[in-house]
C-alpha positions in Angstrom: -69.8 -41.1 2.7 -67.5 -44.0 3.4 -67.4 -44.9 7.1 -64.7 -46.7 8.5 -64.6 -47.7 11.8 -61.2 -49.8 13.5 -60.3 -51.0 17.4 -59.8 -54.0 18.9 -61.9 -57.2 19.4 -64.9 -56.7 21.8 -64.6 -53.1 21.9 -68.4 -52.6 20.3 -67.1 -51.3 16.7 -69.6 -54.2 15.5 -72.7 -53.2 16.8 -71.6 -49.2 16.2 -71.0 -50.4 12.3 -74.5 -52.5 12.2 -76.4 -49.2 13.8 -74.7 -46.6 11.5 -75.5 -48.7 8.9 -79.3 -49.0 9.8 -79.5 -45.3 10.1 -78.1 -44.2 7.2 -79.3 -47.1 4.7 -75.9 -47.9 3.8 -74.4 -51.4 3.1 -72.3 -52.6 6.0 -69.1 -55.0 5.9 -67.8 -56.9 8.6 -64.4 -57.1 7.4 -63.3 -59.2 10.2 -65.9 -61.7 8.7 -63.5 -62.1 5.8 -60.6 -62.8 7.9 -62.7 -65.4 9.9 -63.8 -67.4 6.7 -60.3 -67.4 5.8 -59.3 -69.4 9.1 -62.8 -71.5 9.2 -61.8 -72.9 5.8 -58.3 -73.6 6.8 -59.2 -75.6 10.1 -61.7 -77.4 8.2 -59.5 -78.5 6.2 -57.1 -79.9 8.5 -54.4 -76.7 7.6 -52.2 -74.5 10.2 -53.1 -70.6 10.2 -49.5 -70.5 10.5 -49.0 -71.4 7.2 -49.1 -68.6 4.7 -49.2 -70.6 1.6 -52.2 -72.1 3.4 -53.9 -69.2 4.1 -53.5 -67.3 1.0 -55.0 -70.6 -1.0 -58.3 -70.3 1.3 -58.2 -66.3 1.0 -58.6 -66.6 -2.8 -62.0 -69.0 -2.2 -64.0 -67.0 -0.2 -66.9 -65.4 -0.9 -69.2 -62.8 0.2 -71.6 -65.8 0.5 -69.9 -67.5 3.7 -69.5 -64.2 5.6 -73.0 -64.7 7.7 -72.2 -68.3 8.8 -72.6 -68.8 12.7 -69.4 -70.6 12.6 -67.6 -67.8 12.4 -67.9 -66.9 15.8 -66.6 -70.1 17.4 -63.4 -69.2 19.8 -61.7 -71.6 17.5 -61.9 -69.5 14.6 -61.7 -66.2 16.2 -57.4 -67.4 17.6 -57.3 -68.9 13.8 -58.4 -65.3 12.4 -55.4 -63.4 14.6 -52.7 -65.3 13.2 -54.0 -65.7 9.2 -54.9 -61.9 9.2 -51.2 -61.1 10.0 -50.4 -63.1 6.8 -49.1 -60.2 4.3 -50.4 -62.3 1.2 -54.0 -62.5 2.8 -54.6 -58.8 3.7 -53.9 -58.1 0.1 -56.0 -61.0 -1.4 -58.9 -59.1 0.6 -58.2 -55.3 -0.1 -59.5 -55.5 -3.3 -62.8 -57.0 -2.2 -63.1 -54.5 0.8 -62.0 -51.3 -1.4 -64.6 -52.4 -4.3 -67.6 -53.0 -1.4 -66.4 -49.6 0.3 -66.6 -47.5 -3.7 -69.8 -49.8 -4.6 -72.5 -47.3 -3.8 -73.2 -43.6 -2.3 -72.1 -44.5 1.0 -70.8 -47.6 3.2 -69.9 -48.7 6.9 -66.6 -51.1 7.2 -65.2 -51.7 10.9 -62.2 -53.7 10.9 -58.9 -52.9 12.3 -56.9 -51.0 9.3 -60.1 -49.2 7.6 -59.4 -46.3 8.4 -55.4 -46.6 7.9 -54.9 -49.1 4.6 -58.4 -49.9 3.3 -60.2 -46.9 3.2 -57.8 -44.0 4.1 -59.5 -41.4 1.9 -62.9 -42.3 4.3 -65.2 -39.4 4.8 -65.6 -40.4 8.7 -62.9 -42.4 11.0 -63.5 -43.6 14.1 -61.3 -45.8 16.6 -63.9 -47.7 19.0 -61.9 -49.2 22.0 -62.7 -50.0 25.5 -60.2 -51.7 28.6 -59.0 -54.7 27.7 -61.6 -55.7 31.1 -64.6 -54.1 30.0 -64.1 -56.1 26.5 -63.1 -59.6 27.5 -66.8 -58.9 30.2 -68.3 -58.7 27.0 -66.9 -61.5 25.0 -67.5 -63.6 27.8 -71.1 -62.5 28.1 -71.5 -62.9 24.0 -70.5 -66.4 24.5 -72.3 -67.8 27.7 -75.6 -66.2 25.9 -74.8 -68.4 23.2 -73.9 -71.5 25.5 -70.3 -71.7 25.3 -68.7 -71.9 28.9 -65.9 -69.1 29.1 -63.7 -68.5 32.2 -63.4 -64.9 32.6 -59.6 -65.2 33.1 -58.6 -67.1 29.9 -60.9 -64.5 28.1 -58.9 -61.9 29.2 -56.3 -63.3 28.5 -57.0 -64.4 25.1 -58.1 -60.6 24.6 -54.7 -59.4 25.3 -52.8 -62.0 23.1 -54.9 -61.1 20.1 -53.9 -57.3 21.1 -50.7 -58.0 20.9 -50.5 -60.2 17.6 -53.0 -57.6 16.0 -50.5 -54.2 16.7 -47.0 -56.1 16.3 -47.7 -57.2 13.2 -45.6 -56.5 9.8 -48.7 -55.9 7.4 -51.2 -53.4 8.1 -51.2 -53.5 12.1 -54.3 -52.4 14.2 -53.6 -49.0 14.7 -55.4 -45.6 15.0 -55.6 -43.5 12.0 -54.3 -39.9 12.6 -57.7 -37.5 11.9 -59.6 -40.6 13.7 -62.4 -40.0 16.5 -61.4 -42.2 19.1 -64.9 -43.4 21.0 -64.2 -44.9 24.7 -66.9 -47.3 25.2 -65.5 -49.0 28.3 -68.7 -46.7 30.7 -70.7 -46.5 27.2 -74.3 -48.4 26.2 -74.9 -49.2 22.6 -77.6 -46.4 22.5 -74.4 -43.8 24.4 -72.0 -44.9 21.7 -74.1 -44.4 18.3 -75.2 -40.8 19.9 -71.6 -39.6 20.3 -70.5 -41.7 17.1 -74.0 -39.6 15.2 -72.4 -36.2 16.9 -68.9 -37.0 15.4 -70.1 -37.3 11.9 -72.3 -34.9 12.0 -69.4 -32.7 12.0 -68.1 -34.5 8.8 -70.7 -34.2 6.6 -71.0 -32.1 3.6 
């Protein structure tokens, strides 16, 4: 069973992916991970995420290699990755490598945020993990004073809604919710609350 899960930055799909994975002993892809090597490459090399030409040249280097580098989680990176993703030339680099991880096996997790709609629509499982745009930026916040970046709670939110906005309004594969998706609320949710309901849904999907 392919299991895709999509939502918006901070919103847990992460950890829900990393669980489900663990559980059922499939491989697991962090497909914002792609997205975020893309942009670390670019600023390293001095380029513009604006620049699509840019972007697609860095897209076509990356490999499955880079996608555990710490670096990918610097704030830097993660505004970089919002504006490169919404490059129509780099989604499609990528879908190959995401479709050929997803079919690789018996079964795999991907979270993302067009899994369920573009990558993977014939997935066995959907689910849409999203949360208030307060409860997420709380937790982004909290991921990055645990790791000893200062953040002001403020411009976290605030970056949390920009990156909403840039990830639904854009032209190539916007974050959206796929039509037979779950949709899992995990603003008054635990990690331990969300796999439960997340095991209950597929449970019901199984065959």
């Amino acid at each position: 069973m392919i299991i895709a899960i999509d939502g918006p930055a901070a919103a847990g799909k992460g950890t829900l992916a990393r669980r489900l994975a663990a559980h059922f002993g499939y491989p697991h892809l962090d497909t914002g991970a792609l997205y975020r090597a893309v942009a670390r490459r670019l600023l390293e090399a001095g380029g513009d995420p604006a620049d699509a030409d840019a972007a697609l040249a860095a897209a076509r280097l990356v490999t499955a290699d880079e996608l555990d580098d710490p670096r990918l989680r610097d704030e830097a990176v993660g505004r970089a990755t919002s504006i490169v993703s919404a490059h129509p030339a780099v989604r499609a680099a990528l879908l190959d490598f995401q479709r050929r991880f997803a079919h690789a096996g018996p079964g795999a997790v991907l979270d993302g945020r067009d899994i369920g709609t573009v990558v993977c629509p014939d997935a066995g499982a959907k689910l849409f993990v999203t949360a208030s745009p307060e409860a997420r930026a709380a937790r982004r916040a909290k991921e990055l004073r645990d790791r000893g970046v200062p953040a002001i709670d403020a411009r976290v939110l605030q970056d949390i809604k920009e990156r909403d906005a840039r990830d639904s309004s854009r032209s190539a594969a916007p974050l959206a919710q796929a039509a037979d998706a779950y949709v899992l609320d995990t603003t008054q949710l635990d990690p331990d609350g969300a796999l439960a309901a997340a095991l209950a849904y597929i449970a019901t999907r199984e065959t």
